[in-house]
C-alpha positions as CSV (number, residue, x, y, z in Angstrom):
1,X,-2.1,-9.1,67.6
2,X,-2.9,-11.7,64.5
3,X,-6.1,-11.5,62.9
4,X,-9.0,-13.8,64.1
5,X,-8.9,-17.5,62.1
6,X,-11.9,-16.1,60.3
7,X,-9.4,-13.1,59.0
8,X,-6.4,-15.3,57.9
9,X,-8.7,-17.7,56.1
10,X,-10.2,-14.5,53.9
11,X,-6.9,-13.2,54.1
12,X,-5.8,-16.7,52.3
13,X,-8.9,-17.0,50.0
14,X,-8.7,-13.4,48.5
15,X,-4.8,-13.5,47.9
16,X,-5.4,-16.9,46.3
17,X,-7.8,-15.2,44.1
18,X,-6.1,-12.8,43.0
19,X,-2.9,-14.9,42.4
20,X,-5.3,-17.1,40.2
21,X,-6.5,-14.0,38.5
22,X,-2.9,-12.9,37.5
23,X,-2.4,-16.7,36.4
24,X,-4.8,-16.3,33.7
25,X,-4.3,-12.8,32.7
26,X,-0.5,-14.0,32.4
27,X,-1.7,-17.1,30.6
28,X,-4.1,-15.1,28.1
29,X,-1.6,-12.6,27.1
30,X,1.3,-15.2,26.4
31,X,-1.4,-17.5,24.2
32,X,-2.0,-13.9,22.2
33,X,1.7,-13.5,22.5
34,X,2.2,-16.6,20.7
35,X,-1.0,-16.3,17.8
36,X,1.0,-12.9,16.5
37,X,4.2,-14.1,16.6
38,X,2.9,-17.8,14.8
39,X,1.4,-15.0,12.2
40,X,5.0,-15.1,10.9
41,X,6.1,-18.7,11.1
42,X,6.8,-19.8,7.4
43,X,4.6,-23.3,7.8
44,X,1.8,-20.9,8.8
45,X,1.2,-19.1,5.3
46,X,0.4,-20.2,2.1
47,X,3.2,-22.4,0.2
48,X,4.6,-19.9,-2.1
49,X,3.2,-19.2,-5.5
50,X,4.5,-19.8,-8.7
51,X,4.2,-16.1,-9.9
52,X,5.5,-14.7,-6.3
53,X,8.4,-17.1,-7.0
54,X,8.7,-15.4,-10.4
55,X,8.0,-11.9,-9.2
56,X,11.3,-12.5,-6.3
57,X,13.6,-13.5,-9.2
58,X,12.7,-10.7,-10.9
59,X,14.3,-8.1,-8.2
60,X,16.9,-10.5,-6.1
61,X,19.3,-7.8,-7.6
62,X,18.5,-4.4,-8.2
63,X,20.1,-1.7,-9.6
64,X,19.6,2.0,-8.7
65,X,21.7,3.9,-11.2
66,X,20.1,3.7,-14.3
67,X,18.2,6.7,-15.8
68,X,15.0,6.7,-14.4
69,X,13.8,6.7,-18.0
70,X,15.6,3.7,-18.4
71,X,12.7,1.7,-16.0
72,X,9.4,0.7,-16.8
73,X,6.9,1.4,-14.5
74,X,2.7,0.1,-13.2
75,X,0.7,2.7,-11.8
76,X,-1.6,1.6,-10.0
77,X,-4.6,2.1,-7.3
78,X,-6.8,0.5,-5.0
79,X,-10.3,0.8,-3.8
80,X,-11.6,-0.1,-0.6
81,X,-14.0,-1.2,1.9
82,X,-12.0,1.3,4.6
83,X,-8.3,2.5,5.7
84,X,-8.0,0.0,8.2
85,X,-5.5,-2.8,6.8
86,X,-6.6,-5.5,9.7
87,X,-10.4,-5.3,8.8
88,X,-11.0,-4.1,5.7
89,X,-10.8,-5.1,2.0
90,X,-9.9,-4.4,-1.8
91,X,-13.2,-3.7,-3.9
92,X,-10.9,-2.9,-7.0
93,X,-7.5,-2.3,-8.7
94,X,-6.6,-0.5,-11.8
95,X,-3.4,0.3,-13.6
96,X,-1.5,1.5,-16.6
97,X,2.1,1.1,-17.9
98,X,4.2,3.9,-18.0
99,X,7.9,3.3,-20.6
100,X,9.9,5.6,-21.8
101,X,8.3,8.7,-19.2
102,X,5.6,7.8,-21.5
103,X,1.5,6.1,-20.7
104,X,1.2,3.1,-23.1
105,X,-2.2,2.5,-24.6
106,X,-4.1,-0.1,-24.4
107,X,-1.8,-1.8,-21.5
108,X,-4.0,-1.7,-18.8
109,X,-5.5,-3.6,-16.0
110,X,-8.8,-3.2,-14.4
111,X,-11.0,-5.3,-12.0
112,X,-13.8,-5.5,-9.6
113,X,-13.1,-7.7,-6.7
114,X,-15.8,-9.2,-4.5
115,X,-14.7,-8.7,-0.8
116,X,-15.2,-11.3,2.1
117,X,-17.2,-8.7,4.1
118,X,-20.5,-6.6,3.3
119,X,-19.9,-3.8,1.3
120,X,-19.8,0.2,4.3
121,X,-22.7,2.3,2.6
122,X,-20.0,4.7,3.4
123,X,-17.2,3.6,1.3
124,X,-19.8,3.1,-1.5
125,X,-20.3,7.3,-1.2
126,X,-16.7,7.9,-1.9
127,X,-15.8,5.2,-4.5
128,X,-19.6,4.7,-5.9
129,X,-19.0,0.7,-6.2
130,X,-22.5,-0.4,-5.3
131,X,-22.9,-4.3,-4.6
132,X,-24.8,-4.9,-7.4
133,X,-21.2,-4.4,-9.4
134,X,-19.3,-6.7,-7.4
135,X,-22.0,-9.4,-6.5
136,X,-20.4,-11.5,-9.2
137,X,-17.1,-9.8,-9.5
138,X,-14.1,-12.2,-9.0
139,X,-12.7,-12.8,-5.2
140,X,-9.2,-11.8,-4.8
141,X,-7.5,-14.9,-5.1
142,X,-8.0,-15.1,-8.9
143,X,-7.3,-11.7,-9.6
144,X,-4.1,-10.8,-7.5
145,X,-2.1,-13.8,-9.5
146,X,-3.5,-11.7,-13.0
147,X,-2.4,-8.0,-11.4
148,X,1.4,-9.4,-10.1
149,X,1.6,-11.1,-13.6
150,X,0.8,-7.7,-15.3
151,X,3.3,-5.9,-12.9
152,X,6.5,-8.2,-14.1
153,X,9.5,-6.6,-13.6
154,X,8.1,-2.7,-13.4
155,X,8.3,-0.8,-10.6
156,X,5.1,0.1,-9.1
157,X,4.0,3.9,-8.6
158,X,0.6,4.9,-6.0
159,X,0.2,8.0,-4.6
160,X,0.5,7.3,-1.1
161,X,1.7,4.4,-2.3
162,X,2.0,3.0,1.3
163,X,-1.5,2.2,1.9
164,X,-2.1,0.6,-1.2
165,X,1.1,-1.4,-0.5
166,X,-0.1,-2.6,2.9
167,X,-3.7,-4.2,1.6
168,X,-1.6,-5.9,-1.2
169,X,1.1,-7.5,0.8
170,X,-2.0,-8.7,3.2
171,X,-3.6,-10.3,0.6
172,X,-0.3,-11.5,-0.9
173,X,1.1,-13.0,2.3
174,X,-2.5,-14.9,2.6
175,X,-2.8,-16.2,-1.0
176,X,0.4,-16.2,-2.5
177,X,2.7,-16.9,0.9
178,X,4.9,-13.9,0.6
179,X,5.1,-10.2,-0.4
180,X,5.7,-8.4,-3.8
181,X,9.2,-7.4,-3.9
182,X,8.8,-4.8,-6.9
183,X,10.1,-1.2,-5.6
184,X,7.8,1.4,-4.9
185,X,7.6,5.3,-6.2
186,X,5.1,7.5,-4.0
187,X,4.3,10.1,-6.1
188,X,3.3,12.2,-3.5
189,X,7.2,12.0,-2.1
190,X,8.2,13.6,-5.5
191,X,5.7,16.1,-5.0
192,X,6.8,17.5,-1.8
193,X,10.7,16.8,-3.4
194,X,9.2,19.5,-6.3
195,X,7.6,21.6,-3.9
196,X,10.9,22.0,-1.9
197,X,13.2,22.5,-4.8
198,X,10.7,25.3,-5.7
199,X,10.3,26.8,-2.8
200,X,14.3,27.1,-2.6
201,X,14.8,28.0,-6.4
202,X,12.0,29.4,-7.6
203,X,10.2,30.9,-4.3
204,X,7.3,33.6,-6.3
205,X,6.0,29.8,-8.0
206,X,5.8,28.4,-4.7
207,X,2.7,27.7,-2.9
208,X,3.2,27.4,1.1
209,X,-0.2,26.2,1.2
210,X,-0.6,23.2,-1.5
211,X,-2.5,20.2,-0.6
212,X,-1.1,17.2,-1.4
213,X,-4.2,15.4,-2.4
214,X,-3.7,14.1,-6.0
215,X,-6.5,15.8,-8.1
216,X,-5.3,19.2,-6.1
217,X,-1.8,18.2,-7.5
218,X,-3.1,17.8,-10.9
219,X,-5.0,21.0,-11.0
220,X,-2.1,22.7,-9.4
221,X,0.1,21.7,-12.2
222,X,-2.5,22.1,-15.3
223,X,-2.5,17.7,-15.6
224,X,-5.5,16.3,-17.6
225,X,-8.3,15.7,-14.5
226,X,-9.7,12.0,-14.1
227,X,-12.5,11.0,-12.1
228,X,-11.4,10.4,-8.5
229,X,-11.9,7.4,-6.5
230,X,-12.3,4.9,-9.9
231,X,-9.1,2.6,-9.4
232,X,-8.1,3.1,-13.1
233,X,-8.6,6.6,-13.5
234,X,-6.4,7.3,-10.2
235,X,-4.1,5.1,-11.9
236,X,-4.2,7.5,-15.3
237,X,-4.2,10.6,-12.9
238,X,-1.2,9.1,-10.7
239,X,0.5,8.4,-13.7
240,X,0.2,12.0,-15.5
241,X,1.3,13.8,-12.5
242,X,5.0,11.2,-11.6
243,X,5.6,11.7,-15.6
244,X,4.8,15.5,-15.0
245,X,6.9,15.5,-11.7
246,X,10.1,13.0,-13.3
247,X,10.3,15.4,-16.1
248,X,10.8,18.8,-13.4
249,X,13.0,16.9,-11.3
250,X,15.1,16.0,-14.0
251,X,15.6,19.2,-15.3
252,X,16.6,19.8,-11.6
253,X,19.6,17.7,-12.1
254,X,17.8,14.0,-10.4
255,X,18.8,11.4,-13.4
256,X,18.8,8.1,-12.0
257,X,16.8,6.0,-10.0
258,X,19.1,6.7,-6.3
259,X,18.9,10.6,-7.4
260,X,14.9,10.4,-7.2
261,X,15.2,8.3,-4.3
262,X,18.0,10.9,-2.0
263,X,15.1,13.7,-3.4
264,X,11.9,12.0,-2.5
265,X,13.2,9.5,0.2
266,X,11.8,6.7,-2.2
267,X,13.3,3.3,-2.7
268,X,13.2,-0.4,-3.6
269,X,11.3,-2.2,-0.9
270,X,10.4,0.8,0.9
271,X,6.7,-0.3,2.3
């Protein structure tokens, strides 16, 4: 038997309902759909800058082959509000220039940068950057131009370089309309390269148990120690350990760049 008219009409009014609800849940997640994808839509970012212009000449050909000695190279680090790319923010960089396997003196970058967003008590306990020393610290926008300048043609070197890497090309894509193109060395890929040609070679100086966290790398391998979580003197730490870390792998028979790269899984444009 059919329902009453009463029956039919809730019947009519609820499936109505819920055919308006999935109309506006369909609606909401194309518009959301459609912000992320306009994220990426060339008229949406900044016009390009001069130096990012400069910076993409610099690699539109690269060449693996070379000795690795043969390249000159930034390291470089970050500090930060957090780990989360989407949210939070640079608070400084540092870097030194390695040439010849070799730290230069005195060519070096270093700079405070006042972020967007309050300062976490909680990064300040791990990188001890209060807000009184970056209350009138430049913003970003003035000193990423200065820090891809100071890169040039180098390639860049982090130790989990990744990370770094994704807070730069953030702020890149935002204030310079594109990406840094310079090639990336994680120094902590050539340490687990090391640490697997000695645990196949050389299995009695082998340590199963080795953290890969980079003032635990530097002790391991008798480095000069730096204090951690200062942008430049991770930079001068970063940099002691890939010299230290070229020089064994080399000896292993990894001479140019694409050797270091099948070893470490490392390459241009990698992150």
């Amino acid at each position: 038997m059919p329902g009453s008219g009463e029956e039919v009409s809730s019947l009519v009014r609820t499936g109505t309902t819920n055919y308006q609800w999935i109309v506006r849940r369909s609606s909401y997640l194309r518009m959301v759909a459609f912000m992320e994808w306009k994220r990426f839509w060339p008229w949406t970012r900044a016009q390009k800058h001069s130096v990012l212009l400069e910076n993409e000449s610099c690699f539109s050909s690269f060449d693996q082959n070379r000795p690795i000695e043969s390249y000159e190279f930034i390291s470089f680090d970050t500090e930060l509000t957090g780990l989360n790319p989407r949210q939070d923010q640079i608070v400084s960089i540092g870097a030194v220039r390695i040439r010849n396997l070799r730290i230069v003196a005195g060519e070096n970058f270093f700079s405070y940068v006042h972020p967007t967003r309050e300062l976490p008590k909680d990064s300040t306990l791990i990188h001890r950057i209060t807000p009184e020393q970056i209350k009138n610290a430049p913003e970003l926008d003035s000193v990423l131009p200065d820090f891809v300048r100071f890169c040039g043609e180098s390639l860049l070197v982090g130790h989990y370089v990744s990370l770094d890497m994704a807070f730069l090309n953030k702020a890149a894509r935002k204030i310079l309309g594109g990406v840094l193109r310079n090639p990336c060395v994680d120094s902590m890929r050539l340490a687990q390269a090391h640490q697997e040609y000695r645990r196949r070679n050389h299995y009695k100086r082998f340590n199963p148990g080795l953290s890969f966290n980079l003032s635990v790398l530097a002790r391991e391998y008798d480095l000069p120690l730096f204090v951690q979580h200062d942008a430049l003197e991770d930079a001068l730490q970063t940099a002691y350990l890939f010299i230290y870390l070229v020089k064994k792998l080399r000896r292993a028979g990894y001479i140019t760049l694409k050797d270091f790269y099948l070893a470490g899984r490392i390459g241009p444009r990698m992150f």
